[in-house]
C-alpha positions in Angstrom: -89.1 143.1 154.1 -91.0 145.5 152.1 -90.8 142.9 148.7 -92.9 140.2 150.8 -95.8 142.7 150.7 -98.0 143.3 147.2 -98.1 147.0 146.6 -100.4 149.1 144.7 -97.6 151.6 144.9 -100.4 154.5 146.4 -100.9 153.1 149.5 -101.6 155.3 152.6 -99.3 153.8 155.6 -99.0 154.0 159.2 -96.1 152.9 160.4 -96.3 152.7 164.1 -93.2 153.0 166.7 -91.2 154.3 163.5 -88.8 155.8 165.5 -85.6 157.4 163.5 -87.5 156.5 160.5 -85.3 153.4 159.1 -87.8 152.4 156.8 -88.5 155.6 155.6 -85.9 155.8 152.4 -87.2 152.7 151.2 -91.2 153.5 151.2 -89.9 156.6 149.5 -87.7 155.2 146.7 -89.9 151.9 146.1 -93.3 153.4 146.4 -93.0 157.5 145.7 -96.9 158.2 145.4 -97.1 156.9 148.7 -98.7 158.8 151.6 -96.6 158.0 154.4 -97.3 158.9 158.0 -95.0 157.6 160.8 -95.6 158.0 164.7 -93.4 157.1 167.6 -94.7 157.5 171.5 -91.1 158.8 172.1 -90.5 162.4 170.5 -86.7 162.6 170.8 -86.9 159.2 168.6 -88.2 161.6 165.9 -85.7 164.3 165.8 -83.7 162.6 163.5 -86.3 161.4 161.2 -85.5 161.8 156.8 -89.6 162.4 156.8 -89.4 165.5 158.8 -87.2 167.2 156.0 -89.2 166.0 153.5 -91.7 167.8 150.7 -95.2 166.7 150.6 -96.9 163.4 151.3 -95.0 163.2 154.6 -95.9 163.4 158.4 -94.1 162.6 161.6 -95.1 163.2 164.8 -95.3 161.9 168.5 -98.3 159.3 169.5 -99.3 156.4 171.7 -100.2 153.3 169.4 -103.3 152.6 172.1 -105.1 156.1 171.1 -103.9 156.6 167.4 -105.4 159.9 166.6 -106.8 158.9 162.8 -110.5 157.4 161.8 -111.5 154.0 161.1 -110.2 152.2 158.2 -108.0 155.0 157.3 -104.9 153.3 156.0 -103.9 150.8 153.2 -101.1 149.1 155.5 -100.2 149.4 159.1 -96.3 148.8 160.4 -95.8 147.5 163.5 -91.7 146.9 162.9 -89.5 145.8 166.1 -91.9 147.5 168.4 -94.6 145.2 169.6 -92.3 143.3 172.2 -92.2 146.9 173.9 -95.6 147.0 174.3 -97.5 145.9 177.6 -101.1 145.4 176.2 -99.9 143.9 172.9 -103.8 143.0 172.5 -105.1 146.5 172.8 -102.8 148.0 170.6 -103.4 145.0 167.6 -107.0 145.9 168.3 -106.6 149.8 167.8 -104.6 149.0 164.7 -107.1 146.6 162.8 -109.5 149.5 163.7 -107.4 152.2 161.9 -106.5 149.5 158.9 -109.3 149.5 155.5 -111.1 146.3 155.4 -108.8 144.7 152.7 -105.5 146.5 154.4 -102.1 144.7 155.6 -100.4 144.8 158.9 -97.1 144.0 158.9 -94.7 143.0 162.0 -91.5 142.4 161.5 -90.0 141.0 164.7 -87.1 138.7 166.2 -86.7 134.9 166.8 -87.3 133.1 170.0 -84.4 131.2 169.1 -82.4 134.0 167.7 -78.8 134.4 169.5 -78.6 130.9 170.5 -75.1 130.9 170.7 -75.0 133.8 173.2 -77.6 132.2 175.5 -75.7 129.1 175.6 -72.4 130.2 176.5 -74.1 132.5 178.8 -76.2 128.8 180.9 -72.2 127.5 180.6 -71.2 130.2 182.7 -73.3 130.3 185.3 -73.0 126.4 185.7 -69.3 127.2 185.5 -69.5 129.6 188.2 -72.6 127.5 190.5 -71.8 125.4 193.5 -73.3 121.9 193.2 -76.9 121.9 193.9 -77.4 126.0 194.2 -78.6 126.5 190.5 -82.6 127.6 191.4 -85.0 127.0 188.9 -85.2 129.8 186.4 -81.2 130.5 186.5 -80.6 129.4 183.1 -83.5 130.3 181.4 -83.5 132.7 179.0 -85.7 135.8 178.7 -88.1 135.3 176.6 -89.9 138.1 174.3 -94.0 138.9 174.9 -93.6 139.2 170.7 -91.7 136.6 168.4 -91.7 135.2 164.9 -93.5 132.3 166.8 -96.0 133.2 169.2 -96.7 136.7 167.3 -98.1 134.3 164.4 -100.8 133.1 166.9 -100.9 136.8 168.6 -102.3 138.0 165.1 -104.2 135.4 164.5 -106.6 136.5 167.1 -107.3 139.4 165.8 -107.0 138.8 161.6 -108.6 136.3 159.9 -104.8 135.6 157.7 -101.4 135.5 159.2 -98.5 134.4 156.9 -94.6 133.9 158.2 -91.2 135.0 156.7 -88.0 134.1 158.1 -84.9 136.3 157.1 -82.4 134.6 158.4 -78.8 136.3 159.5 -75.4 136.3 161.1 -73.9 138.9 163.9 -69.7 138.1 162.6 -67.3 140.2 165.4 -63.5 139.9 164.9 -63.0 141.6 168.3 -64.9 140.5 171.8 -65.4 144.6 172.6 -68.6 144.9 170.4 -69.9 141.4 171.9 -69.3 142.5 175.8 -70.9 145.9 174.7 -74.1 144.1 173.8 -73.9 141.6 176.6 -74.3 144.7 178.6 -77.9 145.9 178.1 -78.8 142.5 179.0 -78.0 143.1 182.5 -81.5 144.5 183.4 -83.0 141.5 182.3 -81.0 138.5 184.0 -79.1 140.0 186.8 -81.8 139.2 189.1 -82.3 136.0 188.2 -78.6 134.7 188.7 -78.2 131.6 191.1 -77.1 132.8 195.0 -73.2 133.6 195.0 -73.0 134.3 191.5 -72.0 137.5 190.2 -72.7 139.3 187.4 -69.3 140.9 186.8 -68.3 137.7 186.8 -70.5 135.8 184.2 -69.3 138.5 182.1 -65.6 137.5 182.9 -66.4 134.2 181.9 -68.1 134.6 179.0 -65.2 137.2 177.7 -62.1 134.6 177.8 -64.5 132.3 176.3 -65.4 134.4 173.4 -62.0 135.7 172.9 -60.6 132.3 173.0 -62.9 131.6 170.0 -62.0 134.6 168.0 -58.2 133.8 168.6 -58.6 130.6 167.3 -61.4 131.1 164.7 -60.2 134.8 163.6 -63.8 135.8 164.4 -66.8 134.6 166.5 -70.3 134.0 164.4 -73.5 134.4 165.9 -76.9 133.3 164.5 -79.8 135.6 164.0 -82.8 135.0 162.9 -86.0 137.4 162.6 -88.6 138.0 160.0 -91.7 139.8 159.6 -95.5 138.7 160.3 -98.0 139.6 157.6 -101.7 139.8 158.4 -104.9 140.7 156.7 -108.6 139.9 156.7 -108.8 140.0 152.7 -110.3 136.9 151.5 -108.0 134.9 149.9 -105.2 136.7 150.9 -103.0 133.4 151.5 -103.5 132.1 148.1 -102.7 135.7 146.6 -99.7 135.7 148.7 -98.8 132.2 147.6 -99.0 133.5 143.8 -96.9 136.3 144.5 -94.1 134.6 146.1 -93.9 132.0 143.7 -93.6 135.0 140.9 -90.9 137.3 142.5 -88.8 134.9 144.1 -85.6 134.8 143.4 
């Protein structure tokens, strides 16, 4: 993610909602005169944050992205990384960070796929129609979730509030070889659909569908593959900045 980004290699960076600090190592190994700063509204996310044991150029602590405690145009780049689709006032918080971010400074959100985990949304409509009596599927009992940030709606989020928004897809695969780890994450979907499940259907029993299907599949295949796709959202109001960008790709790719 970091490589799709043209470094000075002193930046000062925010990285917003950084809980454990998972992009931490690499800021520190690719870019050591860096001044890093990371903050995360939960403080128990912290605790286990490489920054906090670290030796100069280093801070970590606990604030709300909606009141970021630092001046105007304060910081070279501004990470936003898998947290936006958390937020409720997504606008608010994009506007607090273009205020914190220099006038020529990057924001970049990496985020997750509308379409991402296609697979598991479709086996998941086939059991609930499996499972329906005629006629009692309500409208909204297949549809899928959908998240308030994405690889394609947060291009146009941005774009409201930075004057260039560029798009890369990193493309992926989820590969289990046992159904455990898939009914696991199944389960913290729960919250989200339960509710909307057609009359008579269960949710104990989706799940029993949707297990003997994906262990049928892993019997037969030796493993079940699931497509993921996510990606990071790149903004700036630099002029230019798209045909810079352009330039750079087409120098460092592989």
């Amino acid at each position: 993610m970091l490589s799709r980004v043209i470094w000075r290699g002193d930046e000062r960076i925010l990285d917003i909602g950084c809980g454990d600090g998972s992009y931490y190592p690499v800021i520190r190994d690719q870019l050591p005169d860096a001044h890093y700063i990371g903050i995360d509204i939960e403080p128990g996310m912290l605790e286990n944050h490489e920054g906090r044991r670290a030796v100069g150029g280093i801070c970590v602590g606990a604030g709300d992205a909606l009141h970021l405690p630092f001046t105007d145009s304060s910081f070279d780049v501004v990470m936003m990384n898998h947290m936006l689709y958390h937020v409720a006032d997504i606008a608010s918080v994009l506007d607090e960070a273009r205020r914190v971010l220099k006038s020529d400074g990057v924001l970049i959100a990496a985020t997750n796929s509308g379409e991402s985990l296609h697979e598991l949304n479709a086996r998941y409509r086939r059991a609930i129609t499996l499972l329906s009596s005629p006629g009692k599927i309500q409208s909204g009992s297949l549809a899928v979730p959908r998240s308030s940030f994405t690889l394609e709606n947060g291009a146009v989020l941005l774009g409201r509030h930075f004057y260039a928004v560029v798009r890369h897809d990193l493309p992926g695969a989820l590969v289990f070889r046992d159904v455990e780890p898939v009914m696991d994450y199944l389960s913290t979907w729960r919250s989200m659909r339960e509710t909307s499940l057609p009359p008579n259907v269960r949710w104990d029993d989706v799940m029993m569908v949707m297990r003997e299907q994906f262990s049928r599949v892993i019997a037969h295949f030796g493993e079940l593959i699931i497509s993921k796709l996510s990606g990071v959202l790149i903004a700036s109001d630099r002029g230019g900045f798209i045909n810079e960008y352009v330039r750079y790709l087409k120098h460092h790719s592989p």
